[in-house]
C-alpha positions as CSV (number, residue, x, y, z in Angstrom):
1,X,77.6,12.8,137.2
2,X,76.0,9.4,137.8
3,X,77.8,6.3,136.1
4,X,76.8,5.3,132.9
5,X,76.1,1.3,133.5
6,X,74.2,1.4,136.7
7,X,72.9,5.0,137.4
8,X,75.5,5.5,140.7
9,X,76.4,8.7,141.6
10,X,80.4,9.2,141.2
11,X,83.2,12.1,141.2
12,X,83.7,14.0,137.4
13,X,86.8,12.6,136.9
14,X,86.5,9.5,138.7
15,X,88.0,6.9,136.7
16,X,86.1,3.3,138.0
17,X,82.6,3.2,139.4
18,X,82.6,2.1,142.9
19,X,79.7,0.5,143.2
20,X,79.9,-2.0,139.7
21,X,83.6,-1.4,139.1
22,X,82.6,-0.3,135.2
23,X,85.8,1.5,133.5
24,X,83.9,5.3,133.2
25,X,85.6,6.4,130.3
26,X,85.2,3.2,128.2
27,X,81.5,3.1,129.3
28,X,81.0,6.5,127.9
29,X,82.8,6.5,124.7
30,X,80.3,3.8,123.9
31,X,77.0,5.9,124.4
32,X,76.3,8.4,121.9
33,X,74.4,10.8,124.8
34,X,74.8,13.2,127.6
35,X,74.2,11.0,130.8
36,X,72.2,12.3,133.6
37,X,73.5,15.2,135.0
38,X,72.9,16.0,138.6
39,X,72.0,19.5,137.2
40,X,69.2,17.6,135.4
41,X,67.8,16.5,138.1
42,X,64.8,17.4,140.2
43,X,66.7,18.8,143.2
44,X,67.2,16.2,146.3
45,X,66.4,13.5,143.7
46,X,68.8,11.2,142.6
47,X,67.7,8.9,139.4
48,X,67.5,5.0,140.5
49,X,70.0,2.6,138.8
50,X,66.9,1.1,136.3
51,X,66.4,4.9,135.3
52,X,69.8,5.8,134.5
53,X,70.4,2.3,133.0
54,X,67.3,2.6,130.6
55,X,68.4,6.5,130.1
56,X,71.8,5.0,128.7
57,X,70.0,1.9,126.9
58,X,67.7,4.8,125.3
59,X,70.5,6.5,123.6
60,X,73.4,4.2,123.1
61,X,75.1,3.6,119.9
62,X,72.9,6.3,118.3
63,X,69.4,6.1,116.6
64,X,67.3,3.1,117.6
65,X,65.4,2.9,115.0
66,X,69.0,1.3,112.9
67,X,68.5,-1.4,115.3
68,X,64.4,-1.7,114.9
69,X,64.9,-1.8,111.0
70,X,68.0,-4.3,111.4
71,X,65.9,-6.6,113.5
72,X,62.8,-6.3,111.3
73,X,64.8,-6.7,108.1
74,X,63.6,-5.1,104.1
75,X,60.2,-4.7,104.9
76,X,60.4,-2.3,107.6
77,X,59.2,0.7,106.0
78,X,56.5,-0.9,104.5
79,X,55.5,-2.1,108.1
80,X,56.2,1.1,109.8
81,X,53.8,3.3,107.3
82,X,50.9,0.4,106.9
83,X,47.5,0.9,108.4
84,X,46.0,-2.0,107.7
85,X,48.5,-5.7,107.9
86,X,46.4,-8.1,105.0
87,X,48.6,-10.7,105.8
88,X,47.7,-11.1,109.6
89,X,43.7,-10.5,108.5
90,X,44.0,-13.6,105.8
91,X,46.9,-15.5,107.6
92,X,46.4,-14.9,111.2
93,X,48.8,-17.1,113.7
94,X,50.3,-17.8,110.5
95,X,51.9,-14.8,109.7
96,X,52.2,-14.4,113.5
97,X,54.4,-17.1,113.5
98,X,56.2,-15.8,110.5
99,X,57.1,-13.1,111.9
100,X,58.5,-14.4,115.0
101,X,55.8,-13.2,117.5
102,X,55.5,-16.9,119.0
103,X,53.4,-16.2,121.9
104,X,50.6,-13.9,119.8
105,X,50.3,-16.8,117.2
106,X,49.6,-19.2,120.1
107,X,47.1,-16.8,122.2
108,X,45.6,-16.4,118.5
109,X,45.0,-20.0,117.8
110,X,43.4,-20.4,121.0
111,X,41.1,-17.2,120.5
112,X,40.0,-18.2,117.2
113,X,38.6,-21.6,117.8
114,X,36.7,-20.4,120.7
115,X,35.7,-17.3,118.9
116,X,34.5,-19.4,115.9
117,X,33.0,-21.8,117.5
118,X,31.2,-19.2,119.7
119,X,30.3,-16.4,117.1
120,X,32.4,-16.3,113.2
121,X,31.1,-12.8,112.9
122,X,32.8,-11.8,115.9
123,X,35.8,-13.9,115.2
124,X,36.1,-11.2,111.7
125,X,35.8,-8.9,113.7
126,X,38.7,-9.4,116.1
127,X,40.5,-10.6,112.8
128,X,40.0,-6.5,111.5
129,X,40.9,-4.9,114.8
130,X,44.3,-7.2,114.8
131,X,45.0,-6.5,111.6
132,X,44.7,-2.7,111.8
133,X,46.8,-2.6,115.3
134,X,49.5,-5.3,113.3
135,X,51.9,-2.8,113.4
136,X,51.8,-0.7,116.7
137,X,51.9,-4.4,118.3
138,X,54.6,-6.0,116.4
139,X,57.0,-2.6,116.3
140,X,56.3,-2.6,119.8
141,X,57.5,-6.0,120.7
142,X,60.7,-5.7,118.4
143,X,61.8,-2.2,120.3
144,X,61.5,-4.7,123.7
145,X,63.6,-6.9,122.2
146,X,66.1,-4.5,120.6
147,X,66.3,-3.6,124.3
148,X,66.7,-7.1,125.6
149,X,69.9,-7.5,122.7
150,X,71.6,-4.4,123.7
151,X,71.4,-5.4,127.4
152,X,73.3,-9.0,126.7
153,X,75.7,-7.4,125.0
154,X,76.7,-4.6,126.9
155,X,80.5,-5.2,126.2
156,X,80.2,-5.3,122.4
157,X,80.0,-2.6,119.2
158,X,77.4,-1.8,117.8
159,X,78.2,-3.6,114.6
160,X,78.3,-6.8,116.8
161,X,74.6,-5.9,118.1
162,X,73.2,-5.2,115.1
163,X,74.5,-8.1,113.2
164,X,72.5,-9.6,116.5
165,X,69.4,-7.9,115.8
166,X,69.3,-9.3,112.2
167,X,70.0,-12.7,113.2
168,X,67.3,-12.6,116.5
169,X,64.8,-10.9,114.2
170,X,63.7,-11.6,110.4
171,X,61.4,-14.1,109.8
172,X,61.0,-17.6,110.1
173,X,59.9,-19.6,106.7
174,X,60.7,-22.8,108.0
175,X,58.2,-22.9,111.1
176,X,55.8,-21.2,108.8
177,X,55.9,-24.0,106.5
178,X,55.8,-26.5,109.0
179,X,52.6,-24.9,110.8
180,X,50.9,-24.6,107.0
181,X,51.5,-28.5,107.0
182,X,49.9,-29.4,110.4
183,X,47.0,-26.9,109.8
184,X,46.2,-28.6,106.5
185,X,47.2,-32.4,107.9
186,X,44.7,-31.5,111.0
187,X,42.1,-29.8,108.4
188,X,42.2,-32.9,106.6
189,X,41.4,-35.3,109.6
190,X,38.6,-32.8,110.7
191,X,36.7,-32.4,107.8
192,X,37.2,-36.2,107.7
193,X,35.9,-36.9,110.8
194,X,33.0,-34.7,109.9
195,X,32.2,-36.4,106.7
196,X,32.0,-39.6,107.9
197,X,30.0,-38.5,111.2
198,X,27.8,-36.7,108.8
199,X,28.1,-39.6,106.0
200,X,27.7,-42.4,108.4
201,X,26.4,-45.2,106.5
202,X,24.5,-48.2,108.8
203,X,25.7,-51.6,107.3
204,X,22.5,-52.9,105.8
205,X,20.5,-53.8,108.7
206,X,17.9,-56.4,107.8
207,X,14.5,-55.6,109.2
208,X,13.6,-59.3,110.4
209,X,10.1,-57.9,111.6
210,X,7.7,-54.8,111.0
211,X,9.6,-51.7,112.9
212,X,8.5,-48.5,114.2
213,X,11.3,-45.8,113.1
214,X,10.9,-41.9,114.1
215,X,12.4,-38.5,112.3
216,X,12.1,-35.3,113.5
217,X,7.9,-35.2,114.5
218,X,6.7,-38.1,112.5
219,X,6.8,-41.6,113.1
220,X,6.5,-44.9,110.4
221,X,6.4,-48.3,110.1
222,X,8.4,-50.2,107.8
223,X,7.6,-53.6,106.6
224,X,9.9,-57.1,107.3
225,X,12.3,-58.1,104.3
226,X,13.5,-54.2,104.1
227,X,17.3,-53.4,104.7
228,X,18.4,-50.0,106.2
229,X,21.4,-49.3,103.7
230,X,22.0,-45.9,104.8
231,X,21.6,-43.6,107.8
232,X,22.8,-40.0,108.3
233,X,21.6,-37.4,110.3
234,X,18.0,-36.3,109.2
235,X,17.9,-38.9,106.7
236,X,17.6,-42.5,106.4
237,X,17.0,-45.1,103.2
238,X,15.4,-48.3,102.7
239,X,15.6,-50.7,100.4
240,X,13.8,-54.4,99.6
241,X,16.4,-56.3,97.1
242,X,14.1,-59.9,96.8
243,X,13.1,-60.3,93.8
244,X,12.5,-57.0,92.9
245,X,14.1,-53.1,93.8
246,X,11.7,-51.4,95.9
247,X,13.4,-47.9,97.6
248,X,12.4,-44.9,99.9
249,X,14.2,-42.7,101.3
250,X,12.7,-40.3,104.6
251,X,14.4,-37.0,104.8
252,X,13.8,-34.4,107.6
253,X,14.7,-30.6,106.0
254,X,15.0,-28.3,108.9
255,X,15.0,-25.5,106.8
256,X,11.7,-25.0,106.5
257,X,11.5,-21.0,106.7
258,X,12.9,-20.8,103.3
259,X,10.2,-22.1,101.7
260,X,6.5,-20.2,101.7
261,X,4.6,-23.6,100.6
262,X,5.5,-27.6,99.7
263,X,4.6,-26.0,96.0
264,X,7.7,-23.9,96.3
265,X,10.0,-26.8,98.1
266,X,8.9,-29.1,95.0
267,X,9.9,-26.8,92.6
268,X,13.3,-25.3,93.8
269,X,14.1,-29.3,94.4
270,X,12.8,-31.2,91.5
271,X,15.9,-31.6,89.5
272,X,14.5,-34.2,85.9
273,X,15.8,-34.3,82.5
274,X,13.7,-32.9,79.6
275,X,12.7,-36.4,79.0
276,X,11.0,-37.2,82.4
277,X,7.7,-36.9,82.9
278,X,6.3,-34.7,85.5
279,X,2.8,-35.2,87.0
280,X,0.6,-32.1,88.4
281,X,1.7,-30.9,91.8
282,X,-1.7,-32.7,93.7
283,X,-2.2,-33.6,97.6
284,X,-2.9,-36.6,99.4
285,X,-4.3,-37.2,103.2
286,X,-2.0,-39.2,105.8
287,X,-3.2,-40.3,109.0
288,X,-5.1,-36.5,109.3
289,X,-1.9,-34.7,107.5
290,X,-2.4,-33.0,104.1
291,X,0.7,-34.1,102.2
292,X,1.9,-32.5,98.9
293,X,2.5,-35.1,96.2
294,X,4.4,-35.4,92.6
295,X,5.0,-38.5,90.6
296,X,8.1,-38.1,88.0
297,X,8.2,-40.9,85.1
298,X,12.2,-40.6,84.0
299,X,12.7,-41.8,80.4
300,X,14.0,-45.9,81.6
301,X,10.7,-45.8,82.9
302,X,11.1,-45.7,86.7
303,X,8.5,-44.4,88.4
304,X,9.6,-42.0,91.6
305,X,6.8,-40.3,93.8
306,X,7.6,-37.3,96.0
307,X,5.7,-36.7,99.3
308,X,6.2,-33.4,101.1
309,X,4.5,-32.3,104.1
310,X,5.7,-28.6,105.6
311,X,6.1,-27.9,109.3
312,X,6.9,-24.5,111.4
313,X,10.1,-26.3,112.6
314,X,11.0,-28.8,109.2
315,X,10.0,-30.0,105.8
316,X,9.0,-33.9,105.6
317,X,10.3,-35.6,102.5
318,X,9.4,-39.3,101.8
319,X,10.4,-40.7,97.9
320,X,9.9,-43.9,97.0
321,X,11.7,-45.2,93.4
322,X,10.1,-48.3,92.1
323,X,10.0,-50.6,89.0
324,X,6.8,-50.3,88.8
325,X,6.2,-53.7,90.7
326,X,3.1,-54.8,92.4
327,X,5.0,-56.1,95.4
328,X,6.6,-52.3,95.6
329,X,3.5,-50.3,95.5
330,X,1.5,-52.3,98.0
331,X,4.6,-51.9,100.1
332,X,4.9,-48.3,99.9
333,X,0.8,-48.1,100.6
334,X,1.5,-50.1,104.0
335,X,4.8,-47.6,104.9
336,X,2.3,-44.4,103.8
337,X,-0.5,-45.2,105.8
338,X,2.1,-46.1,108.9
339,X,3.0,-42.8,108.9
340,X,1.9,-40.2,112.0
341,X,3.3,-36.6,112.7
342,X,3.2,-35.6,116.5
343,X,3.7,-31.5,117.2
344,X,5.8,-32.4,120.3
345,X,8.1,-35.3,120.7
């Protein structure tokens, strides 16, 4: 026979194994199995120590699968017979974490921001194939660690291990909670930092002079007196405070595919009030570009004119709200007429 603890050959009724000095009888009333037998074995070939170690690992103290269900706790069955884990599709590293797998929650993090950064679609799609292989992975790592338990505590009962198992294994609510808490804090800062790279307002720079801005393909000049009072990406807005209000606003929509014709822009965007009155969709010629033009009248009398001119690549929107001021009208004339479009810039 070969000795229980490290797989050495040794006499029947040898009572100490000579090579690790294990007590043979007290090693074997703790294994629940028939160890190797040299009749067992493949003639000339004697099992190595790791294979008549894990052979006695396999089989100690009875059924594994007490020791899985200790370690995984209530829900084991429920884990054992599921196809498809919902929680790791919706929670990811989160449930990851909750159940202990440390390592997968990390590598998990990591893959996700690179994978939706990269491609979303193919981020949901790794998210499905994780959450139908949930199981196999996670009853797979438990049985390694069931292993690991019984290994450091060669000397002790099987009560002793499995009250182990239970403690090692479970969940962890705490570290969940705590992981919930940075996600959301660093969710917060990010769609914070977004918002106000997005949102980024310029702090009403004075126009001391006539100056040349460009978005997107078109270029325009606006006149001295003006204050740019807000900026953000495709989209910038002027106002003239002296006096009296004169405001435009230039917007670059690069969206343009969605639309067939300015007509349809003007009418999926025109949002007025029963009371406001809406002139006939009519055109104007800019510097050689057909523009597509609508006044609106809103019921305190303000006067706001819509000018849209459609590209392959973007929709050009320049609105100008007035009080109906001279001063206004000849300004937004000059600021009209300024205004070139350049296929390639």
């Amino acid at each position: 026979m070969y000795c229980p603890r490290c797989g050495t050959k040794v006499n029947e009724n040898i009572e100490y194994c000579h090579h690790c000095g294990a007590n043979i009888k007290e090693e074997l009333s703790r294994y629940n199995f028939n160890p190797i037998q040299e009749s067992t074995v493949e003639k000339g070939k004697q099992p190595t120590h790791e294979e008549q170690y894990q052979y006695s690992l396999e089989y100690s103290y009875g059924n594994k699968e007490e020791f899985i269900k200790a370690y995984v706790g209530k829900n084991y069955e429920k884990i054992k017979k599921q196809k498809f884990s919902w929680p790791s599709f919706f929670l990811g590293s989160i449930y990851f974490f909750y159940r202990k797998l440390y390592t997968l929650g990390l590598i998990w993090i990591i893959i996700s921001w690179i994978t939706g950064i990269l491609n979303i679609a193919f981020l949901l799609i790794l998210q499905i194939v994780l959450a139908r292989c949930f199981s196999d992975i996670y009853l797979s790592t438990v049985e390694k660690r069931v292993k690991t338990i019984k290994m450091q505590n060669k000397t002790t009962s099987q009560e002793e291990i499995l009250t182990q198992c239970t403690k090692k294994g479970g969940t962890n609510f705490i570290l969940t909670f705590i992981l919930i808490f940075i996600i959301c804090i660093a969710l917060g800062i990010i769609s914070f930092l977004i918002y106000t790279e997005i949102n980024k307002t310029t702090e009403y720079i004075e126009l001391t002079k006539e100056t040349t801005f460009e978005i997107g393909n078109i270029t325009y000049t606006m006149p001295k007196g003006y204050e740019l009072y807000y900026e953000s990406e495709g989209y910038k807005a002027f106002g003239k405070f002296q006096n009296t209000y004169c405001d435009i606003t230039i917007r670059e929509n690069i969206y343009s595919s969605l639309y067939d014709s300015e007509e349809e822009y003007l009418q999926s965007y025109l949002y007025t009030d029963e009371n406001d009155i809406v002139s006939p969709i009519t055109t104007i010629t800019l510097n050689n570009e057909v523009w597509t033009q609508v006044t609106i009248q809103t019921q305190n009398d303000d006067i706001n004119n819509i000018y849209v001119l459609k590209k392959p690549k973007a929709i050009y929107e320049i609105k100008t709200r007035d009080d109906t001021s001279l001063a206004c009208q000849e300004d937004y004339q000059q600021i009209l007429n300024s205004i070139t479009y350049q296929e390639e810039r």
